[in-house]
N, C-alpha and C positions, 0 to 999 in steps of 0.2 A: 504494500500500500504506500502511497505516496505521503512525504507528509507533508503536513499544510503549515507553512510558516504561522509563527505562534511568537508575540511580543511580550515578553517577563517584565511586568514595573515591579518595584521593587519602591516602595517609601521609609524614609529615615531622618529621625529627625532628634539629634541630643545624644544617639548611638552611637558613635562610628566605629567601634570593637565589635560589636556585633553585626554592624553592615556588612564589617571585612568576612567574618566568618560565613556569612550569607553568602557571597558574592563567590567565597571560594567553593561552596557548594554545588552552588548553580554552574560553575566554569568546568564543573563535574558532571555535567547533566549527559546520559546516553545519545539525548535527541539532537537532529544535527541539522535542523535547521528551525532556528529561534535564532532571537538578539534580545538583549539585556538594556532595560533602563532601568536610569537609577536617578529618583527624583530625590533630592534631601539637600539638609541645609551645606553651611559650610565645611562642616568639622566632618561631615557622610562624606562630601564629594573631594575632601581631600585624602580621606581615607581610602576612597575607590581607586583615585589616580596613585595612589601609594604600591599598588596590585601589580602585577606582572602584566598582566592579561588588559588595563586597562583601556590602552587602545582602542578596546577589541566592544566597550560600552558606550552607549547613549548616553551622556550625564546630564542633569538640568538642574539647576538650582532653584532651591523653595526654601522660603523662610519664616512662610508663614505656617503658624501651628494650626492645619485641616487636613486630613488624612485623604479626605474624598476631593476637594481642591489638586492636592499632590495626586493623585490617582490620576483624576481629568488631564491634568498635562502629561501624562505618560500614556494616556490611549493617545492624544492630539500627538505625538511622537511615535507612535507605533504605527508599522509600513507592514505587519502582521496580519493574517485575518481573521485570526484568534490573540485575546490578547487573557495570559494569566497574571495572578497577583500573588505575592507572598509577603510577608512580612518581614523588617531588617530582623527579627531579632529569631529567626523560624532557617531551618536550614534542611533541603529536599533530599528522598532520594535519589541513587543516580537513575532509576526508572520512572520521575516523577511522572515527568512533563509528557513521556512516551505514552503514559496510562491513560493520562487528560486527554491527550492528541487522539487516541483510538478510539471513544467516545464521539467524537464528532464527525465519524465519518458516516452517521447515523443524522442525515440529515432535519428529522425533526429535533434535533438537540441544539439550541441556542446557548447550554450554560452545562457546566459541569465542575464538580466539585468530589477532593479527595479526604481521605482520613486524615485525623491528624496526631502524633503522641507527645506525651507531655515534656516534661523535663528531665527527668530521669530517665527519658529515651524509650521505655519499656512499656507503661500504661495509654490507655488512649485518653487524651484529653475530650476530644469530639468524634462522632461516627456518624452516621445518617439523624437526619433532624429535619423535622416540618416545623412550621409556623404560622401564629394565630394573628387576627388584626392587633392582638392586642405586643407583638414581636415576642412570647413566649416562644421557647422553642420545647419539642417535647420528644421522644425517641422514633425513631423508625425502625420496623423490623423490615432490614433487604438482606439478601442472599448474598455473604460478605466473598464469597469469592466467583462472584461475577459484576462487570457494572449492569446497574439498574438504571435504566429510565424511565420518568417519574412526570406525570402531569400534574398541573395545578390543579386545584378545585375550590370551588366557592369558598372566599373567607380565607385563605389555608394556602402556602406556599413552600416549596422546596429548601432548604437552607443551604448553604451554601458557605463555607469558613472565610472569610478574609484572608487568613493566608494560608489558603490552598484552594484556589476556584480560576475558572477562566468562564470567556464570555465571548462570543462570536462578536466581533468587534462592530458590525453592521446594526447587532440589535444594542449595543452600547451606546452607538450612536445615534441608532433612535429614540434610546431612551434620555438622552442627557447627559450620559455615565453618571457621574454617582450625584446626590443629590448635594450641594456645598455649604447646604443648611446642617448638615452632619458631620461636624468638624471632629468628633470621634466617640465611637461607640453609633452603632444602629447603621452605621454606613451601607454595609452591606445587605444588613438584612430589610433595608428601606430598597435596596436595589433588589434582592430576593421578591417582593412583596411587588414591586414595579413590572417586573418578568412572568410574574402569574398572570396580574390584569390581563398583560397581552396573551396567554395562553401558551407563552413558551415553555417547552418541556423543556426538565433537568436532568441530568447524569448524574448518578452515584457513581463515584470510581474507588471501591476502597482499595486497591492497588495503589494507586497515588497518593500518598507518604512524604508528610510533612511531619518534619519535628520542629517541634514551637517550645521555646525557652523562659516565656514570660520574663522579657529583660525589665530593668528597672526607669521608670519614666518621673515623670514632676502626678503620677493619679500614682504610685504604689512603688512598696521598694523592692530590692531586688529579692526579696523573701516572702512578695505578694503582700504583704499589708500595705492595707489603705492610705490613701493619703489626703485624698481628695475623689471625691464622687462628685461635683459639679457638672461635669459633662456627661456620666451617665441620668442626672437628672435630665438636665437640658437635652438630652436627647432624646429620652424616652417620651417628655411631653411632646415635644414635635412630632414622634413616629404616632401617639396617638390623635395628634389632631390630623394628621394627613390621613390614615389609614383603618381606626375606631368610631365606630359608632358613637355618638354623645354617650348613651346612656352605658357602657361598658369603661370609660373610661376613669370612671373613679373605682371601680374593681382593679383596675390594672396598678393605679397609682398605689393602692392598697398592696397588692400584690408584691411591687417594687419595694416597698419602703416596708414589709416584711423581712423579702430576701436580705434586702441591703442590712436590715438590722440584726439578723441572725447572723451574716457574715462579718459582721463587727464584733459582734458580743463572741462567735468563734475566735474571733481572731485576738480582741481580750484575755481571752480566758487561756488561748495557748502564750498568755504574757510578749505577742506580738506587739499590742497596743497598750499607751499609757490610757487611763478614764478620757484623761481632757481629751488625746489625740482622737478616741471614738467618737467624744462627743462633737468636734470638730467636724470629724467626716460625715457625720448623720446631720449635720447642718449644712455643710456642702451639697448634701444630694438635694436637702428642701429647697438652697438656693437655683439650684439647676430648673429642679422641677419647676419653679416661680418664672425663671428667666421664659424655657420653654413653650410655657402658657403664652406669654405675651411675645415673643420674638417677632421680628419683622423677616418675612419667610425671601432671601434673594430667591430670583427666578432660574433656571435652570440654565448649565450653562450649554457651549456651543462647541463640541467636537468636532475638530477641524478635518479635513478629508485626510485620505491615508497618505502620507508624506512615499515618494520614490525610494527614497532611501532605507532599503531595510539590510540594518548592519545585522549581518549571520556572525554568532560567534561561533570561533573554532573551538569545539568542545577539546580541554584535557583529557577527556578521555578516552585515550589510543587504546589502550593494551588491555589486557585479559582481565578475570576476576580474581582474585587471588585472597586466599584465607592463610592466617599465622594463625598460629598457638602456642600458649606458654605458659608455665609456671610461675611464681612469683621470683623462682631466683633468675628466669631467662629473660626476666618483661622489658627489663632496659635493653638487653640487644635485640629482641624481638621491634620493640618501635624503631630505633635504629632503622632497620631492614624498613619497613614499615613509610618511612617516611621516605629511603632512598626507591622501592618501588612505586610508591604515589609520583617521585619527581618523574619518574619516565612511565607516566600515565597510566598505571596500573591502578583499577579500582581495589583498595585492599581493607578487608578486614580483618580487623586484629583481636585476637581472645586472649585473654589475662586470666588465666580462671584459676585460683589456690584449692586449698584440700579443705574448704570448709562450706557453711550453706548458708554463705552471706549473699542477701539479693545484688540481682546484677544489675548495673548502670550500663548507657550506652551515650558515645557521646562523639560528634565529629569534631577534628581536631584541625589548627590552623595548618598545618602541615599537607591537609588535605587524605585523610587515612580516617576510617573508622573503628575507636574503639572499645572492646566490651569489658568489661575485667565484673566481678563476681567469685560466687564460690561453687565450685562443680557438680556439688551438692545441692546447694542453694536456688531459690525461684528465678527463673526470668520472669512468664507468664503468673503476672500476681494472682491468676486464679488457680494455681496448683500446690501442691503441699511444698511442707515449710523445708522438708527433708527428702531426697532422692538418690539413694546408692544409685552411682553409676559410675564406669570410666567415665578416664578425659577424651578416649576417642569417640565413643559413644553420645556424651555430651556437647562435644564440638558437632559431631554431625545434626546432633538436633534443633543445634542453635544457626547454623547456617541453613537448615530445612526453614527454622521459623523466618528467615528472611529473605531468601532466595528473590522470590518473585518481585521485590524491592530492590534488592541490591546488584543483581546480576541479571541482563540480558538475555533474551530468552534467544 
């Protein structure tokens, strides 16, 4: 099958350590024909041009803090005709983009959206998800090893992760792309919600594999406590006056201002937050909510035609798949090796696994190498027991089985 050029934005803004780690992921991608842009502020786009490969991106500067703003100038830059999004602080398989891309060759698919895992490499943060007017999202049961596609229905919309979705770049552009009244939070899921009106079908791809890090911003620190809800106020109220019925929307606000408070008095109680610092945040969200209600909505903005210029990057990755393994006393020359196969394009993954049955962590490294380290005993799959005699040979084949279809080329 042929593939159909596909435009990566990429927004950053206050990160550029995590930019870089992104950006080396993506220069890792199987798919070979896509181009990289990367909208962000100063300290992002100096860190891009810092890269080997930089040449080889789009770069645009943005300074202002809107996620969906930064989004809009990278479709209006994209010569793509698909265009996906990920996150600076989110870093993909090397079969992300290829997972995404083979969904759309199903011409009623206008959008398509992948898995995502959390930070510890191993759990899922997000999987299939629908959505209410009121932007609840609530589970979907799809058949996880195939993709699904998914019509809208009354009320009720496909979700879609911010960073891991793509979007036929035709219906972006007729929709606006992202709405710029959602300067962060609801962004997507206002465009999720925008995509059903029109009746466009969506793609489940849980093959496409996104790891998302939760980096630390000016709304939370790097340990996930609050800091500030203001904008998830203010954006919630917007998503229901566009999208809710009057009389559903003070259930929803109820709703919100539940969640929001239980995840404060959690985040309390595990001595994350000081009293004051909660009570701060739970007035920040009131503020949000207030703003919301009364905001002066801009009108949508104006996706520019598809520019000539569609920079293909040259993906890093030439060479074959390659699996290490190692003990704790071999794990320093194992990455060694590790890093010296990553420089001549080999996708490599690296197991660190000791004689005990400590859970495992997974994590990609600036070097450009994937590694696992755990105990060979020990869980990967958190839904499996705490303890499992097994070899190390045994146990490395299971964990390269668990990832296969992500990590390596079919």
């Amino acid at each position: 099958m042929d593939q159909p050029p596909i435009s990566v934005v990429v927004v950053s803004r206050g990160r550029p350590a995590s930019l870089s780690l992104c950006l080396t992921g993506l220069a890792r991608l199987y798919y070979r024909n896509h181009e990289v842009i990367v909208v962000a502020d100063a300290a992002g786009l100096s860190a891009a041009r810092a890269l080997p490969f930089a040449r080889h991106l789009k770069l645009i500067p943005y300074e202002v803090a809107n996620i969906s703003g930064a989004r809009n100038l990278g479709i209006s830059a994209s010569a793509g005709e698909i265009v996906a999004f990920i996150d600076d602080d989110a870093v993909p398989e090397p079969t992300w983009l290829t997972h995404l891309a083979e969904a759309f060759s199903d011409s009623k698919v206008g959008a398509a959206g992948g898995f995502v895992i959390g930070r510890n490499g191993i759990s899922w943060q997000w999987k299939a998800r629908a959505l209410n007017t009121g932007g609840q999202a609530s589970a979907l049961n799809v058949d996880e090893s195939v993709t699904t596609v998914l019509h809208p229905s009354a009320g009720r919309a496909v979700k879609t992760e911010g960073t891991n979705m793509a979007v036929r770049r035709w219906v972006l552009k007729k929709l606006g792309g992202f709405d710029e009244n959602f300067r962060f939070y609801m962004d997507e899921t206002d465009l999720n919600m925008r995509l059903a009106q029109l009746g466009i079908a969506t793609a489940i791809v849980p093959s496409a594999i996104v790891h998302h890090a939760y980096a630390p911003s000016a709304r939370r620190r790097q340990d996930r406590a609050v800091l500030d809800l203001s904008d998830i106020g203010r954006s919630s109220a917007l998503f229901w006056r566009k999208h809710a019925l009057h009389q559903d929307r003070g259930r929803f606000r109820t709703d919100l201002e539940t969640e929001q408070r239980k995840r404060v008095l959690r985040q309390m109680t595990a001595g994350l937050l000081e009293p004051g610092a909660a009570r701060a945040a739970l007035k920040s969200l009131q503020t949000g909510l207030t703003e919301g209600a009364v905001a002066l909505q801009v009108p949508p903005t104006h996706i520019a035609r598809r520019p000539d210029d569609f920079l293909r990057f040259p993906s890093l990755a030439t060479g074959k798949a390659i699996t290490l393994c190692s003990g704790r006393l071999g794990r320093r020359k194992m990455m060694q090796q590790a890093r010296d196969l990553a420089a001549q394009g080999h996708t490599v993954s690296a197991y660190s696994l000791t004689k005990t049955a400590v859970f495992h962590t997974v994590k990609f490294l600036p070097d450009g190498y994937w590694l696992q380290t755990g105990g060979q005993f020990g869980r990967s799959n958190r839904g499996t027991a705490l303890f499992r005699l097994i070899s190390r040979k045994s146990r490395l084949r299971q964990e390269r089985n668990r990832v296969r279809k992500w990590r390596e080329i079919a």
